[in-house]
Backbone as ProteinMPNN parsed JSONL, in Angstrom:
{"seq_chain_A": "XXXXXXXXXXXXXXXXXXXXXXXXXXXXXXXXXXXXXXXXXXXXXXXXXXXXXXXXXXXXXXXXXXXXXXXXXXXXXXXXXXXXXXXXXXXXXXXXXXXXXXXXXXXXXXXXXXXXXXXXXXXXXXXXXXXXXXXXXXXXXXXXXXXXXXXXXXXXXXXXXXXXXXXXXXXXXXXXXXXXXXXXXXXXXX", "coords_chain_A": {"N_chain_A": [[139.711, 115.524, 119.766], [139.766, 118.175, 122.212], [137.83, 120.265, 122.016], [135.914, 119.159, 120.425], [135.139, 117.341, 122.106], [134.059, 118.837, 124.208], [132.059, 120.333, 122.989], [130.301, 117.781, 122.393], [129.233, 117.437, 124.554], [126.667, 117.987, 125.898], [123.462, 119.169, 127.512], [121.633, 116.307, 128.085], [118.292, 115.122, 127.621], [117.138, 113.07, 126.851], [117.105, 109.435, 126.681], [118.986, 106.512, 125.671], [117.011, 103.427, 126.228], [117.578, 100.747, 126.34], [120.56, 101.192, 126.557], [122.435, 100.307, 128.782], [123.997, 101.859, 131.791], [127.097, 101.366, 133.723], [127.785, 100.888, 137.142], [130.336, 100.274, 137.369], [131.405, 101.15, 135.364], [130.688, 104.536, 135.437], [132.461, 104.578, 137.934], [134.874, 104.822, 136.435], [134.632, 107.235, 135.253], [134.367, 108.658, 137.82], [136.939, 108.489, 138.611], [138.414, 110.024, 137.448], [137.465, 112.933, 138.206], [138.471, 112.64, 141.111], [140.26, 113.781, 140.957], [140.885, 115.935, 139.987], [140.498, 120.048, 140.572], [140.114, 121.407, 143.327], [138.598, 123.672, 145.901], [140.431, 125.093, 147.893], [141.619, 122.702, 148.151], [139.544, 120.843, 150.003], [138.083, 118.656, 149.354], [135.36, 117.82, 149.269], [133.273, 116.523, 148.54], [130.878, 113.941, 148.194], [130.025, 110.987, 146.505], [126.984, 109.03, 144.743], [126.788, 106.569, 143.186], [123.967, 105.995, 140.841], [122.29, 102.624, 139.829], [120.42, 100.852, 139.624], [116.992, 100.02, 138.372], [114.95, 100.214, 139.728], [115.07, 102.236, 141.678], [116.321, 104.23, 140.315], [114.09, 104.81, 138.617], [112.399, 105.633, 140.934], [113.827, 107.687, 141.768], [114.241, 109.483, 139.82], [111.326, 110.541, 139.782], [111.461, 112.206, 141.514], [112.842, 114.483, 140.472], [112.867, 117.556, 138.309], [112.794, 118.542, 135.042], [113.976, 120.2, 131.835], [113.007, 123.233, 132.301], [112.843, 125.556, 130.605], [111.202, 124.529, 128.626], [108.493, 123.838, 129.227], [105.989, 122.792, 128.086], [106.622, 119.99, 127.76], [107.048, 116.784, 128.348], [109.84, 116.013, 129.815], [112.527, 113.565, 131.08], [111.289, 112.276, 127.866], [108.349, 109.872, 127.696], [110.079, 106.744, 128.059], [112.631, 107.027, 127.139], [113.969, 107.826, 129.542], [116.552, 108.022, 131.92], [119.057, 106.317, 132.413], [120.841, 105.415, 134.641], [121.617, 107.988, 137.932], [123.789, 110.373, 139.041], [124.69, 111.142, 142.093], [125.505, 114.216, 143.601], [126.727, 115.038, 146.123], [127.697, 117.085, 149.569], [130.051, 116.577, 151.661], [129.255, 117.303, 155.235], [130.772, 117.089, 157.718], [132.948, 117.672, 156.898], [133.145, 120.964, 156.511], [131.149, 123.41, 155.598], [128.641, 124.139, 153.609], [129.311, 126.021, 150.817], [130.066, 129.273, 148.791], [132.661, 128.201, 147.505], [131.733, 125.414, 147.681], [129.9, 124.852, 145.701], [130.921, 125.934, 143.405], [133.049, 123.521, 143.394], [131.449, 121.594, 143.043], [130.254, 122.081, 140.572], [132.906, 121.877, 138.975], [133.46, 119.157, 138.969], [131.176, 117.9, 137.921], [131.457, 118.655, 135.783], [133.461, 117.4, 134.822], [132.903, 114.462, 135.289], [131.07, 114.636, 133.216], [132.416, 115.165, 131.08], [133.749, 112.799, 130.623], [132.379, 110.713, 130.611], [131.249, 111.515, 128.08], [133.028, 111.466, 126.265], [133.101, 108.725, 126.309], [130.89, 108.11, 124.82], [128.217, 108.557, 125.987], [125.973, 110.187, 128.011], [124.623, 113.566, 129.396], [122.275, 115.514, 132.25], [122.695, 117.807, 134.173], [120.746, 118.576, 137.066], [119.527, 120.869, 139.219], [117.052, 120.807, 140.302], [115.664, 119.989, 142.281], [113.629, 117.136, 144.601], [115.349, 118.069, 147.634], [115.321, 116.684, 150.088], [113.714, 114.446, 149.579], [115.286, 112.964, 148.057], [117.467, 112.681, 149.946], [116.622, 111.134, 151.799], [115.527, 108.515, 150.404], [117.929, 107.439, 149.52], [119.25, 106.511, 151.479], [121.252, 108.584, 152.906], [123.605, 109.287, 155.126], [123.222, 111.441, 157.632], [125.072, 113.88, 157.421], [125.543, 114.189, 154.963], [124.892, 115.908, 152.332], [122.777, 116.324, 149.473], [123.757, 118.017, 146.83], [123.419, 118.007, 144.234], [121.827, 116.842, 141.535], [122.929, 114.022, 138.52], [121.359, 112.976, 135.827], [121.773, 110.1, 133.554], [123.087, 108.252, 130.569], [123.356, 106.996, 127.203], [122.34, 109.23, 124.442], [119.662, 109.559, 123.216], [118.972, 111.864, 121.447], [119.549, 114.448, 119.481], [121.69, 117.021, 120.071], [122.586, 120.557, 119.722], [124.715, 123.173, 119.704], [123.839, 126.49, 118.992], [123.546, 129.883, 117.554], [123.007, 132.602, 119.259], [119.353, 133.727, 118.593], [117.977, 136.834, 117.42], [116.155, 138.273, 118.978], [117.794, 137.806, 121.393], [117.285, 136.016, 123.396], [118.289, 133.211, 125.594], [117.082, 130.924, 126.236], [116.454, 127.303, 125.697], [115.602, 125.309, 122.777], [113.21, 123.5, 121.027], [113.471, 122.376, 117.901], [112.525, 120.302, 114.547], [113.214, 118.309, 115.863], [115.749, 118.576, 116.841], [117.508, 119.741, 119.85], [118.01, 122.538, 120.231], [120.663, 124.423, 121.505], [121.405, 127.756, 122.368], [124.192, 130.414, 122.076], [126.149, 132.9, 123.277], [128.176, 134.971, 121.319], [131.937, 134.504, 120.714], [132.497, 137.212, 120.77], [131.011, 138.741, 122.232], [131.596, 137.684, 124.491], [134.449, 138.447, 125.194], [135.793, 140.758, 126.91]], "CA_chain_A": [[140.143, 116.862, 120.13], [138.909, 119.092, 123.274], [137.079, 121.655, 121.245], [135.001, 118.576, 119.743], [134.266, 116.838, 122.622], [133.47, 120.203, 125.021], [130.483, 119.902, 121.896], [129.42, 116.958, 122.235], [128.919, 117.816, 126.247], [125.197, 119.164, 125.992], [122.644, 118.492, 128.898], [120.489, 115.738, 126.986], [117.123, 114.972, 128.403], [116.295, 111.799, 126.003], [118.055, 108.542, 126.621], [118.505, 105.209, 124.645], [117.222, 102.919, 127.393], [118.559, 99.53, 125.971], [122.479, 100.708, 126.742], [123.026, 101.024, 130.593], [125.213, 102.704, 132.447], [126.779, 100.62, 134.592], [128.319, 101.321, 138.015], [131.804, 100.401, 137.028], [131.86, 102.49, 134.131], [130.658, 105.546, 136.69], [133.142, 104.005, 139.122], [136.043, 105.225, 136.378], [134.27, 108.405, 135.22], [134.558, 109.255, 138.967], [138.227, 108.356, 138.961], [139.065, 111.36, 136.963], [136.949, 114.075, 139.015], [138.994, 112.398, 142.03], [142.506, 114.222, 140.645], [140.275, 117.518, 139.907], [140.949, 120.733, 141.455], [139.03, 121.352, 144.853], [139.145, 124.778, 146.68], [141.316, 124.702, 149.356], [141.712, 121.504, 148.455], [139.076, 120.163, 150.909], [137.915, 117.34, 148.254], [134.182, 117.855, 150.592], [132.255, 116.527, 147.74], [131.186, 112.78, 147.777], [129.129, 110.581, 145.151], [126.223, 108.342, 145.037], [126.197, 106.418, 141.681], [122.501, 104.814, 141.305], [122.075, 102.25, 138.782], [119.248, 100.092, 139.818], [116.201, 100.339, 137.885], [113.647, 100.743, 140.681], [115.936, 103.236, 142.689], [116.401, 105.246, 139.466], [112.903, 105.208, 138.458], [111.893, 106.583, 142.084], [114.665, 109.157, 141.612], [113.588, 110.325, 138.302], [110.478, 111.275, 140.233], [112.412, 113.756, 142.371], [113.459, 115.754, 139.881], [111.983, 118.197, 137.397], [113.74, 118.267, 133.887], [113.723, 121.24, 131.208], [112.226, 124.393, 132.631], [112.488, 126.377, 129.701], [110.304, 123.386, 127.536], [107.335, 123.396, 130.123], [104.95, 122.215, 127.417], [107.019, 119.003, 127.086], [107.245, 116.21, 129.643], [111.342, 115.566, 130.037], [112.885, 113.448, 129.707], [110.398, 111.406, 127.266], [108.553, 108.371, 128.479], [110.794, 105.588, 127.785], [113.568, 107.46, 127.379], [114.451, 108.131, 131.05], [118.224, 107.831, 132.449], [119.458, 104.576, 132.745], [121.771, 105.976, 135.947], [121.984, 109.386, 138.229], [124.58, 110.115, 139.92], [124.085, 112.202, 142.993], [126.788, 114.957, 144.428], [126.461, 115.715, 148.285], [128.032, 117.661, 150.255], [130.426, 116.137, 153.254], [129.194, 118.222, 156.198], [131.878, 116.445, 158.142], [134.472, 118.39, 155.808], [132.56, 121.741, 156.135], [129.513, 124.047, 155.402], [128.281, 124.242, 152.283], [129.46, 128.118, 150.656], [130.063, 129.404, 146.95], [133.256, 127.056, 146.721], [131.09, 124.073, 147.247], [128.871, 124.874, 144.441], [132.69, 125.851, 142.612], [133.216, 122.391, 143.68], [130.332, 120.828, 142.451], [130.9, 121.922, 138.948], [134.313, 121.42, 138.452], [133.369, 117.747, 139.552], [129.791, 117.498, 137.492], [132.035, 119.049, 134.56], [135.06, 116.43, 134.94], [132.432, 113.66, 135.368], [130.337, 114.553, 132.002], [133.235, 114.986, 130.097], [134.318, 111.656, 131.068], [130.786, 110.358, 130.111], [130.641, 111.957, 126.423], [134.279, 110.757, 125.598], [132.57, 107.229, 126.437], [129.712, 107.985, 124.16], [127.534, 109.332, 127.154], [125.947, 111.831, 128.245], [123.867, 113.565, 130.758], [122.033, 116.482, 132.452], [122.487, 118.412, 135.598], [119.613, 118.872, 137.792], [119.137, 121.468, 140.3], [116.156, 121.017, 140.636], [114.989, 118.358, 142.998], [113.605, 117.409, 146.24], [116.451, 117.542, 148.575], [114.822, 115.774, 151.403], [113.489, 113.454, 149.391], [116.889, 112.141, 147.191], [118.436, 112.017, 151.098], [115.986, 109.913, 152.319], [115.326, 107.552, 149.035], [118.972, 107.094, 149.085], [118.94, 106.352, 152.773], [122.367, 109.297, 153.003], [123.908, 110.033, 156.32], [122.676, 113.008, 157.894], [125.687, 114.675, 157.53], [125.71, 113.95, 153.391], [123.747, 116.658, 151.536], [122.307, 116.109, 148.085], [123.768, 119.291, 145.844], [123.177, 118.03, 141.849], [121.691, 115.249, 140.766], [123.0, 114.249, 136.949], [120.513, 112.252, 134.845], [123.029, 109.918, 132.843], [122.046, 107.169, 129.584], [123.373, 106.69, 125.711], [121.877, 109.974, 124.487], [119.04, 109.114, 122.063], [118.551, 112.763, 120.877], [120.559, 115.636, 118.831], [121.493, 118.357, 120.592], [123.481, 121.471, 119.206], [124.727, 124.703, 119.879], [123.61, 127.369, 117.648], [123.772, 131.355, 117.655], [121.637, 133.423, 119.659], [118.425, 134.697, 117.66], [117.539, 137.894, 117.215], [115.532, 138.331, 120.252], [118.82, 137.757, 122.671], [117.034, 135.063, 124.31], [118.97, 132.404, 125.805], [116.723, 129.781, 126.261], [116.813, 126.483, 124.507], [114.258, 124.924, 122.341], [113.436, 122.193, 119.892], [113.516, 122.594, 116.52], [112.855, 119.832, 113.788], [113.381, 117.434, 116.799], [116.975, 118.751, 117.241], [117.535, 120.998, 120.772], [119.058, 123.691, 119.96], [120.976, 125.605, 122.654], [121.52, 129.346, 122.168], [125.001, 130.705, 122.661], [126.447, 134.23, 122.949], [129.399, 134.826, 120.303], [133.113, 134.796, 121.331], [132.802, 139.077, 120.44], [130.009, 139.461, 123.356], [131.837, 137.284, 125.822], [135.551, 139.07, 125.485], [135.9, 142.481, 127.516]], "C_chain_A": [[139.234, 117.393, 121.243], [137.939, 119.556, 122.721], [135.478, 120.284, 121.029], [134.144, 118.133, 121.043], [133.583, 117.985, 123.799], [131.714, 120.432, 123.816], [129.913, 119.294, 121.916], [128.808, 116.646, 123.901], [127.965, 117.916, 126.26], [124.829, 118.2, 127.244], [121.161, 118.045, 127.568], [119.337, 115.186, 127.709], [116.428, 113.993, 127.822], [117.48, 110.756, 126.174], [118.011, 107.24, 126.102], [118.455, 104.041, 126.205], [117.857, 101.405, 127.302], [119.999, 99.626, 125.889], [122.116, 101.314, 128.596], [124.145, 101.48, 130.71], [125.562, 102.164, 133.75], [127.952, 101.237, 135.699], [130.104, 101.43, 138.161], [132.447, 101.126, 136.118], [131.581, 103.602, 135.275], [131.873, 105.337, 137.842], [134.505, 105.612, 138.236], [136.057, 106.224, 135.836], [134.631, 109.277, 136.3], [136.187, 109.373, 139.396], [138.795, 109.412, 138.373], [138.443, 112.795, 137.455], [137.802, 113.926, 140.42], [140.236, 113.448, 141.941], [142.006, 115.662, 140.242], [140.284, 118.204, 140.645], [139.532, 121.208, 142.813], [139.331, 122.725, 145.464], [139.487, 123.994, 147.59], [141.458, 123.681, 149.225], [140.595, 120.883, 149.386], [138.613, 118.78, 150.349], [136.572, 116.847, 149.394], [133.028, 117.1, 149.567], [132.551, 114.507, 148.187], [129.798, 112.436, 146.977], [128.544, 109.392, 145.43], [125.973, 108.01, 143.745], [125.323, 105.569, 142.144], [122.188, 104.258, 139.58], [120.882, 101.068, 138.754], [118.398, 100.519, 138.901], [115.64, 100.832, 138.58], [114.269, 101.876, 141.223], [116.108, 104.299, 141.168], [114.901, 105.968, 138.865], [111.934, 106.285, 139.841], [112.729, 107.928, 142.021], [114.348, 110.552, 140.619], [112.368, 110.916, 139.384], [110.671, 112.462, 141.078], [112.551, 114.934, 141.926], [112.702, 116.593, 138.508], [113.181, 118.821, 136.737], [113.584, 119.71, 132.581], [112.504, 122.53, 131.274], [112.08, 125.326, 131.573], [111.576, 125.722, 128.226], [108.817, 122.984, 128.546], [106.278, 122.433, 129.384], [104.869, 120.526, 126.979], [107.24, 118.441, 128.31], [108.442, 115.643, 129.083], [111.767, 115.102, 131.015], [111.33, 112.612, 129.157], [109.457, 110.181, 127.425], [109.209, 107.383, 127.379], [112.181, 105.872, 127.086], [114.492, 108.298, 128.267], [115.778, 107.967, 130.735], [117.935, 106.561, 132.636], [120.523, 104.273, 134.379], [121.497, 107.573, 136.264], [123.148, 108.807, 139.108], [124.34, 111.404, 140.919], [124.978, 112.606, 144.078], [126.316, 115.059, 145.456], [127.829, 116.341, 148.528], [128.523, 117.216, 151.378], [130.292, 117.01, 153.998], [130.081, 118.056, 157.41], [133.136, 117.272, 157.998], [134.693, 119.912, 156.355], [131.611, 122.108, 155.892], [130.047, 124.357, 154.314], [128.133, 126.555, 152.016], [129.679, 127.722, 149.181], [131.595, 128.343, 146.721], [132.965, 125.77, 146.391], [130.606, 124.177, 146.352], [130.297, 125.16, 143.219], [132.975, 124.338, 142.419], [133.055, 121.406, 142.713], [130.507, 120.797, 141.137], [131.592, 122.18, 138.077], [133.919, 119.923, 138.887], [132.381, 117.004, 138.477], [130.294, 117.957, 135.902], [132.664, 118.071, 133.909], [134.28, 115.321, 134.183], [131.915, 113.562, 133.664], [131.087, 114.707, 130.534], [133.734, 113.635, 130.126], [133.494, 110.934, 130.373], [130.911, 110.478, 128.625], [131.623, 111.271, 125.652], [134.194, 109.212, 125.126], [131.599, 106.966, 125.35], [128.478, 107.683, 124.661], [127.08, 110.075, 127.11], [125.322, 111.884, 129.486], [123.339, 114.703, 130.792], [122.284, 116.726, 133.971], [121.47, 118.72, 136.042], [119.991, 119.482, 139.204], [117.874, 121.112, 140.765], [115.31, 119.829, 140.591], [114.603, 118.312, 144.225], [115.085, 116.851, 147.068], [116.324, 116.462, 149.499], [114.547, 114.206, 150.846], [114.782, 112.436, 148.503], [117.712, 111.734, 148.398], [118.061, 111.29, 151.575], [115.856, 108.614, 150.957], [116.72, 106.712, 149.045], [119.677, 106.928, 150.163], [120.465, 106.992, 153.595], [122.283, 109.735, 154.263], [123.587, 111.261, 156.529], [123.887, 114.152, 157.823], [126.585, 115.171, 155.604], [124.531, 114.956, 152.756], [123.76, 116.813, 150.075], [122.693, 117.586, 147.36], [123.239, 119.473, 144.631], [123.121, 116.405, 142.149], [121.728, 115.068, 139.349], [122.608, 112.619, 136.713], [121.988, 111.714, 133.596], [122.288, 108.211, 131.931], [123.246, 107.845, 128.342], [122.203, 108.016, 125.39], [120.965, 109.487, 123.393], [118.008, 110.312, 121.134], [120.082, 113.603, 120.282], [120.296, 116.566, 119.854], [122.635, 119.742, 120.0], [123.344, 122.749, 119.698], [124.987, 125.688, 118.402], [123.47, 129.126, 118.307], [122.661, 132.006, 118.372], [120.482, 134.129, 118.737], [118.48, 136.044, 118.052], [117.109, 139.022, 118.779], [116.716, 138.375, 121.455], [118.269, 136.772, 123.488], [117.962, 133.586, 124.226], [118.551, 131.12, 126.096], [116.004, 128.725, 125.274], [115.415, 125.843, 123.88], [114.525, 123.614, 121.36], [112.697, 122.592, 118.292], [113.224, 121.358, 115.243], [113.29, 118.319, 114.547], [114.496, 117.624, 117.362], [116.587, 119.746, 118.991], [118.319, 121.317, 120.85], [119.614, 124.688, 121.159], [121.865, 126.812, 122.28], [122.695, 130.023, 122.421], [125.475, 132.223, 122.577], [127.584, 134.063, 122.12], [130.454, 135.098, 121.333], [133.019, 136.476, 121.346], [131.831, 139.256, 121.728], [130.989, 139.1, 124.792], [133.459, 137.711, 126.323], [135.217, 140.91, 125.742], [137.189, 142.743, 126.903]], "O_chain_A": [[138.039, 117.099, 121.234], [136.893, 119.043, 123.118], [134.327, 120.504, 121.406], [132.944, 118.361, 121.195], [132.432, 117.738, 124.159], [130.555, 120.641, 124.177], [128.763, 119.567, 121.573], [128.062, 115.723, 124.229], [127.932, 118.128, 127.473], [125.335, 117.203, 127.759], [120.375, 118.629, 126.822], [119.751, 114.632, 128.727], [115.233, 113.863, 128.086], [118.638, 111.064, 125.891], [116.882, 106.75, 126.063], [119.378, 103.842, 126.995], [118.587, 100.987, 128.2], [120.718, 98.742, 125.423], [121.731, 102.318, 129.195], [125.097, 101.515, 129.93], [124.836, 102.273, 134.738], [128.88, 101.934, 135.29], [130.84, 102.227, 138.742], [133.588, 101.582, 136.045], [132.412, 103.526, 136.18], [132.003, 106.268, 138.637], [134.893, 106.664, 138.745], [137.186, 106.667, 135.623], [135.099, 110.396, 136.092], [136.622, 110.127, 140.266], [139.854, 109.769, 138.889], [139.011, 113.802, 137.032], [137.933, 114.993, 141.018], [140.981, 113.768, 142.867], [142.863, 116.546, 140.198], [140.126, 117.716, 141.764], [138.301, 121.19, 142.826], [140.542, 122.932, 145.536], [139.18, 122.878, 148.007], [141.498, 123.156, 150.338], [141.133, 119.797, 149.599], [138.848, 117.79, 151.041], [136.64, 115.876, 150.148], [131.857, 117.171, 149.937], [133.605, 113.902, 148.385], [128.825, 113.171, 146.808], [129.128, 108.593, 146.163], [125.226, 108.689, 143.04], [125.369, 104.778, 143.086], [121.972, 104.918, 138.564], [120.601, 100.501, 137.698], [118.819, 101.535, 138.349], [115.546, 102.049, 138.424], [113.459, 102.786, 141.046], [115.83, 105.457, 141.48], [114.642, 107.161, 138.709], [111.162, 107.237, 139.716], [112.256, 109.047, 142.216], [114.273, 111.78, 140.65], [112.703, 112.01, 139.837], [109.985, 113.479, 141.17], [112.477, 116.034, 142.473], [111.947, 115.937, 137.791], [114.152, 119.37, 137.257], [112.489, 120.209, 132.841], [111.504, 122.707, 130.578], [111.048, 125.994, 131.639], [111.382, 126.284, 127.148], [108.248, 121.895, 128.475], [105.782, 121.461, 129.954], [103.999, 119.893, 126.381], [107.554, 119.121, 129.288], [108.381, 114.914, 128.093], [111.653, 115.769, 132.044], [110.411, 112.391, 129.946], [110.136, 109.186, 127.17], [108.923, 107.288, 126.185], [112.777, 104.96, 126.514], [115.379, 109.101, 127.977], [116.204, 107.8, 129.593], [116.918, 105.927, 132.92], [120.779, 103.214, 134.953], [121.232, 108.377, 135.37], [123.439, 107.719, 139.604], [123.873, 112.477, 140.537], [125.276, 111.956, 145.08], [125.095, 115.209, 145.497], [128.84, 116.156, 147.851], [127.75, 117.283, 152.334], [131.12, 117.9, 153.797], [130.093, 119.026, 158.168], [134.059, 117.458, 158.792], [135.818, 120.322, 156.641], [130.758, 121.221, 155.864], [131.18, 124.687, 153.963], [127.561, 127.55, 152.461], [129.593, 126.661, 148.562], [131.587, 127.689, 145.678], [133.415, 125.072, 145.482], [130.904, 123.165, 145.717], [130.434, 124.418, 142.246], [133.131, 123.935, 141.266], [133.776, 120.732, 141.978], [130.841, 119.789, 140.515], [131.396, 122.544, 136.918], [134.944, 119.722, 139.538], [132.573, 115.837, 138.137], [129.606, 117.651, 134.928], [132.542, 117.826, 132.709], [134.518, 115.028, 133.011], [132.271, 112.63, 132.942], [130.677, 114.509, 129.39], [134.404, 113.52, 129.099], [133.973, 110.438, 129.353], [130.659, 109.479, 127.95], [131.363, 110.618, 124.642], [134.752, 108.614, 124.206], [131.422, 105.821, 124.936], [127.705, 106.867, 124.16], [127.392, 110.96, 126.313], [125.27, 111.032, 130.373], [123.52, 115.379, 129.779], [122.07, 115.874, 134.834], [120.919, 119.436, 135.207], [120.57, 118.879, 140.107], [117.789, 121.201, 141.99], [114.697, 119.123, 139.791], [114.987, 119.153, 145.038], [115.648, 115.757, 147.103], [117.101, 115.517, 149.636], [114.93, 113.148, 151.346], [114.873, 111.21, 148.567], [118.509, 110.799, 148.315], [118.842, 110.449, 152.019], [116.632, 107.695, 151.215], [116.747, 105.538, 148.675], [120.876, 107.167, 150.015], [120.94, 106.39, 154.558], [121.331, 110.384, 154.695], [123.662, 112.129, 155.66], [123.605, 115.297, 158.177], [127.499, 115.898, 155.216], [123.344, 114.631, 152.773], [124.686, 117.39, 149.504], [121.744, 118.37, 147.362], [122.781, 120.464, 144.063], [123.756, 115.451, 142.598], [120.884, 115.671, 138.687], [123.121, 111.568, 137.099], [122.817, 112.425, 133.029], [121.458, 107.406, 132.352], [123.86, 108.9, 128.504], [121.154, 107.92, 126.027], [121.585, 108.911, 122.5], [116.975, 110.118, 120.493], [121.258, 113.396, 120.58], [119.233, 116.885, 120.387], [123.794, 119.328, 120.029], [122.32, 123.343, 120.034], [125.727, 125.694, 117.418], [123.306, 129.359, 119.505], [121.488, 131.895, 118.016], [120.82, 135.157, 118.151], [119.081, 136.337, 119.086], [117.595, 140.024, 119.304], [116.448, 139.037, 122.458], [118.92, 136.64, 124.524], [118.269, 132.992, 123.193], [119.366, 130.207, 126.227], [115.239, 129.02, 124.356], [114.332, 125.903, 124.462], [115.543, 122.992, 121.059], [111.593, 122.99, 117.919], [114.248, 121.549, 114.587], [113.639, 117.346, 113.878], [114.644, 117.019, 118.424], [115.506, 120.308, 119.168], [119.349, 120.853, 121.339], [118.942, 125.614, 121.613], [123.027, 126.655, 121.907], [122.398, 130.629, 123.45], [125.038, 132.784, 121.572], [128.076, 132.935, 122.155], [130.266, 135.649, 122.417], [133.725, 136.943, 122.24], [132.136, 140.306, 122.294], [131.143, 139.812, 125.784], [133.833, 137.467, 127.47], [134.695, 141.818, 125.096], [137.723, 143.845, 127.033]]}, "name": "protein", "num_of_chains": 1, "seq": "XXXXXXXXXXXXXXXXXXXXXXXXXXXXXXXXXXXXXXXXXXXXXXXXXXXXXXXXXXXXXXXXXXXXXXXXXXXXXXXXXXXXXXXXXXXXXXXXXXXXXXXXXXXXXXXXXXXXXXXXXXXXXXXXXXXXXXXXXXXXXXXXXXXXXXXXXXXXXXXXXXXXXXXXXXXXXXXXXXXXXXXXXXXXXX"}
């Protein structure tokens, strides 16, 4: 059912590194973000699946992983990603505006649902060196790095649970589970 697997979606930051993720599986993950809706249609987005070890391990260094868990180095050692895959931006197409980032995740949505259905998962990462994921990944100058998603066999729990008390929205670990914080259907209908 939708409902279930939109649940089993989370952004997981621990991965089982003995299952890969291999480029042909990503190949047909990507085949269903292909038929996904695009403003204006421009379809400006293209994809860089990386499944190498060494090339993933340098990548991983790019990027910085649960900001609201500072105290915790994510993901785990030795439970890295086993694959990223890495959105750009065709500048060819267009300049990058709020439908690209629209774009992006209706695409990074498609993709991770695609992923979980598989018994997948992943995280989105903003937050990376740009310069350095375009050079590493030796991308035409006219290809710009938007989201890079951390992708592996998830080898943690993750759940969504009720906002505490406090109203704070950011996620934590509990018992080893990470719990992410949600507002109720009554807050989020006007």
């Amino acid at each position: 059912m939708f409902e279930e697997l939109v649940l089993k979606n989370r952004s997981y930051r621990g991965f089982d590194r003995s299952v890969l993720v291999t480029r042909e599986r990503m190949l047909r993950w990507l085949g269903c973000v292909r038929t996904s809706p695009s403003a204006r249609n421009l379809q400006m987005l293209k994809f860089k699946p990386v499944t190498d070890a060494d090339a993933c391990s340098r990548l991983l260094a790019l990027t910085r992983w649960g900001g609201a868990l500072p105290q915790m180095h994510l993901p785990p050692e030795g439970h890295e990603p086993t694959a990223f895959l890495v959105v750009c931006a065709d500048l060819k197409l267009g300049t990058c505006s709020e439908n690209t980032m629209i774009d992006v995740g209706i695409a990074a949505q498609t993709f991770l649902l695609a992923a979980t259905e598989d018994g997948f998962g992943g995280c989105m990462l903003r937050n990376f060196s740009h310069d350095g994921v375009h050079d590493l990944l030796g991308l035409s100058e006219w290809l710009s790095p938007q989201l890079v998603i951390g992708l592996g066999k998830p080898a943690e729990v993750a759940k969504v649970v009720d906002l505490p008390e406090s109203g704070s929205v950011n996620y934590y670990r509990e018992n080893g589970i990470h719990c992410v914080p949600k507002r109720s259907l009554d807050e989020l209908v006007i």
